[in-house]
C-alpha positions as CSV (number, residue, x, y, z in Angstrom):
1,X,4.3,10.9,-17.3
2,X,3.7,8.0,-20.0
3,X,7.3,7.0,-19.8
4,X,6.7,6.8,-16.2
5,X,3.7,4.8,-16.5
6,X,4.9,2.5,-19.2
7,X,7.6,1.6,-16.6
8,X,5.1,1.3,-13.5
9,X,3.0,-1.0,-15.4
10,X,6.0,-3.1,-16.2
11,X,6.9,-3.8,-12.2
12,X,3.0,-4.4,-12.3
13,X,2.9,-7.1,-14.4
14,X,6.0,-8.9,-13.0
15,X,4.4,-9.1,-9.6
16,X,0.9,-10.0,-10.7
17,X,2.3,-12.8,-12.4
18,X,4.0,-14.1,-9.8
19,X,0.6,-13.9,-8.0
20,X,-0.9,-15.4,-11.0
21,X,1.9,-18.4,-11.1
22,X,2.4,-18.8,-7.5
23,X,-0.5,-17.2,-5.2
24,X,1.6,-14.7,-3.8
25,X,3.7,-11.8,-4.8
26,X,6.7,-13.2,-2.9
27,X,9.2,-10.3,-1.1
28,X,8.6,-8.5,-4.5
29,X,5.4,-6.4,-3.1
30,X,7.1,-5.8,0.4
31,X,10.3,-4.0,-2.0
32,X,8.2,-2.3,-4.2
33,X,6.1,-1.1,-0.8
34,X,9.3,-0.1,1.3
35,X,11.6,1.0,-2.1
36,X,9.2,2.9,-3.1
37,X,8.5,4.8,0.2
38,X,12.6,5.3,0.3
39,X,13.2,6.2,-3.4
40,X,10.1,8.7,-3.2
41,X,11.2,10.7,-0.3
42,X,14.4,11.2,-1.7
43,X,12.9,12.5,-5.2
44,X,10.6,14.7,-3.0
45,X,14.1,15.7,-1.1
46,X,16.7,15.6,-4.2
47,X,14.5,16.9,-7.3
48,X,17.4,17.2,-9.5
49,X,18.2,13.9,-9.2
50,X,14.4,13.2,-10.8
51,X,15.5,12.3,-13.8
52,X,16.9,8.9,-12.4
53,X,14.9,8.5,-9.4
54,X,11.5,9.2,-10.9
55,X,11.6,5.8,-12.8
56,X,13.1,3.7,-10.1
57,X,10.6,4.9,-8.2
58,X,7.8,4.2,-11.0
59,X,8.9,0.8,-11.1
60,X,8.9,-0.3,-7.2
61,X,5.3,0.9,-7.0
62,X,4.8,-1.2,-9.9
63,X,5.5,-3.9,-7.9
64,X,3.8,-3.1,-5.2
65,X,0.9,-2.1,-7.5
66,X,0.6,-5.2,-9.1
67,X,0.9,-7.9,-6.0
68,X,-1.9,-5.5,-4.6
69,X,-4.2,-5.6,-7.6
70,X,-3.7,-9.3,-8.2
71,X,-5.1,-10.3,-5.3
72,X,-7.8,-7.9,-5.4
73,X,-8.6,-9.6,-8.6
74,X,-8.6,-13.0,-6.9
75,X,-11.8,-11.6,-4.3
76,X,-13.5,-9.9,-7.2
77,X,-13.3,-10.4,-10.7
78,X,-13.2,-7.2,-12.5
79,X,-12.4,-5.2,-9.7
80,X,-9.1,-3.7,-11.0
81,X,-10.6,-3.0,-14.7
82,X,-13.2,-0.6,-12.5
83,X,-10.6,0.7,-10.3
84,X,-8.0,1.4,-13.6
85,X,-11.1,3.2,-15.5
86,X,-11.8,5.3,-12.5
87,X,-8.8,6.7,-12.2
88,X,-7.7,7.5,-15.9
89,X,-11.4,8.6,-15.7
90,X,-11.6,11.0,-13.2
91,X,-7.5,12.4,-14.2
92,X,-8.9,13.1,-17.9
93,X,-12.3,14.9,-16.4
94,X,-10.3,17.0,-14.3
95,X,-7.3,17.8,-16.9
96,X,-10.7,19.0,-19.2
97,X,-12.1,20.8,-16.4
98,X,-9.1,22.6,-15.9
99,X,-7.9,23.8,-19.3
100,X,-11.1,24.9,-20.0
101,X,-11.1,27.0,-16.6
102,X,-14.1,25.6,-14.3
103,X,-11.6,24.8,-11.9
104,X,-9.4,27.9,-10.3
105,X,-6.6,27.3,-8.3
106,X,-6.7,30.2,-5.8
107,X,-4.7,30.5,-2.6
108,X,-8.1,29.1,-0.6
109,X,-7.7,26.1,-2.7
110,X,-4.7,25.4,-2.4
111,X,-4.5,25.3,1.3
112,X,-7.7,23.6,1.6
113,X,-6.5,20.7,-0.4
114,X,-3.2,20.6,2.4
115,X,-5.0,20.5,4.9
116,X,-7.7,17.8,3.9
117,X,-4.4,16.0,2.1
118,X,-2.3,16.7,5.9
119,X,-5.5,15.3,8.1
120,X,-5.2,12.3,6.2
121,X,-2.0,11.4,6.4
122,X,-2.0,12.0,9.9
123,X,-4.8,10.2,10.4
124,X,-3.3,7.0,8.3
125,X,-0.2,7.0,10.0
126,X,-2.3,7.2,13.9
127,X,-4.1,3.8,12.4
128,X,-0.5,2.0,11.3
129,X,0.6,3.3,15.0
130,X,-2.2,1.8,16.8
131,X,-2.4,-1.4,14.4
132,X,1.0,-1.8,16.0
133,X,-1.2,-2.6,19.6
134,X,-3.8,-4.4,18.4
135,X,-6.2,-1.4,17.8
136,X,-7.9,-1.1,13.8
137,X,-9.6,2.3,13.0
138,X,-12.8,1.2,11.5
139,X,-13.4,4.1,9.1
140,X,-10.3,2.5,7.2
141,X,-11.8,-0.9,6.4
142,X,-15.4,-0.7,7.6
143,X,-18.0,-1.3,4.6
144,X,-20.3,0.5,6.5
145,X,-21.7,3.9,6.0
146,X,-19.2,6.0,7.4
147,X,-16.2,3.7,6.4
148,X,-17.3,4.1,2.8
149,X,-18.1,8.0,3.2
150,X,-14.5,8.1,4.5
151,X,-13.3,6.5,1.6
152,X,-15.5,8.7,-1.0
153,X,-14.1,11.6,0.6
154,X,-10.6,10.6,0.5
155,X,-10.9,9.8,-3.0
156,X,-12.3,13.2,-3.7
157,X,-9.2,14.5,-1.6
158,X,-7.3,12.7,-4.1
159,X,-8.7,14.2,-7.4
160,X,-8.2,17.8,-6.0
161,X,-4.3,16.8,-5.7
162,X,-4.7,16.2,-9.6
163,X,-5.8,20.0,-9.8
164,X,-2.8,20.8,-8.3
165,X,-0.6,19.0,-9.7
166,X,-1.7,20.6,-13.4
167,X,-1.4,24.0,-11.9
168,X,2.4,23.1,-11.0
169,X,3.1,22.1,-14.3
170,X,1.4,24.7,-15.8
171,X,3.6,27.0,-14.0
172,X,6.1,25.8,-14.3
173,X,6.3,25.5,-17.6
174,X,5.4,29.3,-17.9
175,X,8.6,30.3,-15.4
176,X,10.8,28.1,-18.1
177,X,11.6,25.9,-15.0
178,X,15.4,23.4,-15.7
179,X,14.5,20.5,-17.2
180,X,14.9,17.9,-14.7
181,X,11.5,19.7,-13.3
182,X,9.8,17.4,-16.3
183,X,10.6,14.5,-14.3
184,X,9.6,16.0,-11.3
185,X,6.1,17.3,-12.3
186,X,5.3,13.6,-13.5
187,X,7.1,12.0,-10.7
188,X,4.5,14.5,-8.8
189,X,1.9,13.6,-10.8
190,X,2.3,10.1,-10.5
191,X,2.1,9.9,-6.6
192,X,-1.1,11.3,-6.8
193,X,-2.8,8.7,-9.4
194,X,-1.3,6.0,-7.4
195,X,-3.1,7.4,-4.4
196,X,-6.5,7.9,-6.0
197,X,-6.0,4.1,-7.2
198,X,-5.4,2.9,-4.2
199,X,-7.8,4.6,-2.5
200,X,-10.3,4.1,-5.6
201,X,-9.5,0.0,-5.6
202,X,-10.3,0.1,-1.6
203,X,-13.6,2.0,-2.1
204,X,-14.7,-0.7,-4.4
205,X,-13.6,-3.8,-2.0
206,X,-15.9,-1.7,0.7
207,X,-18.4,-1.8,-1.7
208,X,-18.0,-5.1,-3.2
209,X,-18.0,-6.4,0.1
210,X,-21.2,-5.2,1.1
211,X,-23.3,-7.1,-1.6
């Protein structure tokens, strides 16, 4: 997972300095966006081939990472310091709430977290649809109320995916699982703290937006 990070934050910093140097990220966000979708689904689909595809992948959302943050930095100053705390925040708080054992993942659990994880998907891929026509679901970008409940409980939706993702590894490590499973698990692991950060970063635009 650090290896994978190390190389994430290196497509990061190649695309926010071309935001820095040129006020836009170029076609560089667009291929970390699309690349990344691509390169994911097949890791998802392929795990054995983890081992190579895991840092490809780590490095297109990089891109797309950093052309995103930069000019989320460029509305509000700070904005991506908050967003990086949170998530390494919340991932160590949950890590320590789940070694030490507050946190059980049962069967319930589990297929709570689907669904909530499922709804959402389905419900972001119904607003790229209609987006398509003109139509914007204002729960997504609304800095009201309920557009930043949305957000707090997407983020929450998020964190739970953590949980899961230590209770893969954890057994998976206990069934002496092959070895490209290592770079599965992070690859795994990975998705899911690029979600919350996304989903952390928009949470604070709704709420920077609002002052």
């Amino acid at each position: 997972t650090g290896a994978l990070l190390f190389v994430l934050v290196c497509g990061a910093v190649f695309t926010w300095n071309r935001v820095v140097a040129l006020g836009n990220a170029g076609p560089w966000l667009m291929v970390g966006l699309v690349g990344g979708l691509i390169v994911g689904l097949i890791t998802a689909f392929k795990r054995h081939w983890a081992p190579i595809t895991a840092p490809l992948y780590a490095g297109l959302e990089g891109l797309f990472l950093g052309g995103l943050s930069a000019m989320a930095e460029a509305q509000f100053g700070g904005i991506v310091f908050n967003a990086v705390c949170l998530t390494f925040g919340t991932l160590f708080s949950l890590l320590f709430v789940y070694q030490v054992g507050w946190i059980k993942v049962t069967q319930n659990f589990r297929l709570g977290v689907f669904a909530a994880t499922g709804g959402i998907a389905v419900f972001y891929l119904l607003s790229m649809i209609l987006s398509l026509f003109g139509v914007n679901m204002p729960l997504i970008h609304s800095t009201g109320i309920m557009g930043i409940g949305f957000s707090l409980f997407v983020v929450a939706i998020a964190a739970m995916n953590l949980v899961l993702d230590f209770d893969f590894i954890e057994h998976g490590s206990e069934a002496g699982a092959p070895k490209y499973m290592e770079w599965y698990a992070a690859f795994g692991l990975l998705v899911t703290l690029i979600w919350l950060y996304i989903e952390i970063l928009r949470l604070l635009l709704k709420l920077s937006r609002r002052d």
